[in-house]
C-alpha positions, 0 to 999 in steps of 0.5 A: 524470488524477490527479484522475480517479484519486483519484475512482475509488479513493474511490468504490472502496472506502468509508472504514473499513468496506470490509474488514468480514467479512475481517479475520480471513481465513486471510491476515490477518498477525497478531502472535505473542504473544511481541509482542503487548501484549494477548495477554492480553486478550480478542479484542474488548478487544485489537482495540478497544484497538488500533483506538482509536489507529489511523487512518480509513485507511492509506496506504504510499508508496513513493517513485521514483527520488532523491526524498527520504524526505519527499517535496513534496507537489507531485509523485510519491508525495507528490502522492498521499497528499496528494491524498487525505488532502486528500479523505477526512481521517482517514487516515495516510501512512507512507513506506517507508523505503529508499534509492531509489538508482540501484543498483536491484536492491539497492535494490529488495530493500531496499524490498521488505523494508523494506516488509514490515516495516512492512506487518506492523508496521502490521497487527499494531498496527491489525489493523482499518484500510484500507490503500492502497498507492502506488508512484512510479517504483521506489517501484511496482516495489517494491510489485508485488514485495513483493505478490508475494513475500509472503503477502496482505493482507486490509486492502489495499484499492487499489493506485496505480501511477504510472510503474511500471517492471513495468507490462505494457499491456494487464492488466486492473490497467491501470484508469487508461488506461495504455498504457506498456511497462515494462521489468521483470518483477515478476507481481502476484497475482491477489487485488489485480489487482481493487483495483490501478490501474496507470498509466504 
C-alpha cells in the first residue's frame, strides 16, 4: 500500500515547478519587512537569494503517538520521508517539533502551533519550494487541524494521512482505499481535499 502510495504523490505533482502561476496568490504567507533580510532588495534578487539555499522539495512530518522526535526510517512518519526522498532526491524533511504525548489535546494544540510556526517560517525563508505534508497517527490529526484553522497555503502540494484519527470513510480525500472510522473531528478545507490522501 505505501509503495502504491508514493507512486501516486510522485506522478502527482511534478518536482519543483508544479506551483508555477501561484506562488504570489492572495494566500501565499509572505514575511513582514520588519523580518525579512531582503526587504530592500528588488522582488526577483530576494526571491533568487532565497530559493538559492532552499530544497527541490519540502516535506513536514508530523509524527504519532510516542514516536520519537527523530524518527526510524522503518515505520510511521519516518518511513515516509525516507520513502520519498529516496525516490525524488532533492527534497528536505523537517519534523514538527511537539510532544506527541498521550495528553492528546494539549498536545494536539501544541502541534498545531508548532506547525504553523515552522510552516510560515519555511515559506518565508523559500517562498518558491513544493511543500508536502505527512501526518502519522496524532501526528495527521495535527495536520488536518492546523489545515483548518489557518489561512492556506499555496506551496502545499499533497497531504498523507496514515491512521488519522480525523479520518471519515467515504470522503472524496480518501485517495488511498481507505475505509477506517476515525473517532475525532477535525474538517479539512476543500482547497486541499484534491491534493490530500487519507489512508487508515
Amino acid at each position: 500500500m505505501l509503495c502504491l502510495l508514493f507512486t501516486a504523490l510522485l506522478s502527482s505533482f511534478h518536482l519543483p515547478c508544479s506551483l508555477a502561476g501561484g506562488l504570489n496568490g492572495p494566500d501565499a504567507i509572505k514575511p513582514s519587512a520588519a523580518d525579512d533580510p531582503f526587504a530592500n532588495v528588488s522582488d526577483v534578487e530576494s526571491l533568487e537569494r532565497r530559493q538559492a539555499a532552499c530544497p527541490s522539495y519540502q516535506i513536514f512530518t508530523a509524527r504519532g503517538t510516542g514516536e520519537a522526535q527523530v524518527p526510524s526510517s522503518i515505520a510511521g512518519s519516518g518511513a515516509f520521508s525516507s520513502a520519498v526522498l529516496r525516490a525524488s532526491p532533492g527534497g528536505q524533511n523537517e519534523g514538527i517539533v511537539y510532544s506527541a504525548s498521550a495528553s492528546f489535546l494539549t498536545s494536539v494544540a501544541e502541534g498545531v502551533a508548532a506547525f504553523n510556526r515552522q510552516l510560515s517560517a519555511f515559506t518565508a525563508r523559500c517562498p518558491s519550494t513544493p511543500i508536502v505534508l505527512f501526518g502519522y497517527s496524532q501526528g495527521a490529526w495535527v495536520i488536518q487541524r492546523a489545515l483548518g484553522s489557518t489561512s492556506s497555503n499555496a506551496n502545499i502540494v499533497a497531504v498523507v494521512f496514515w491512521g488519522n484519527p480525523a479520518h471519515q470513510a467515504g470522503q472524496s480525500q480518501n485517495q488511498c482505499g481507505g475505509t477506517g472510522f476515525g473517532t475525532v473531528s477535525a474538517p479539512l478545507p476543500a482547497r486541499y481535499v484534491p491534493i490530500t490522501y487519507d489512508c487508515w
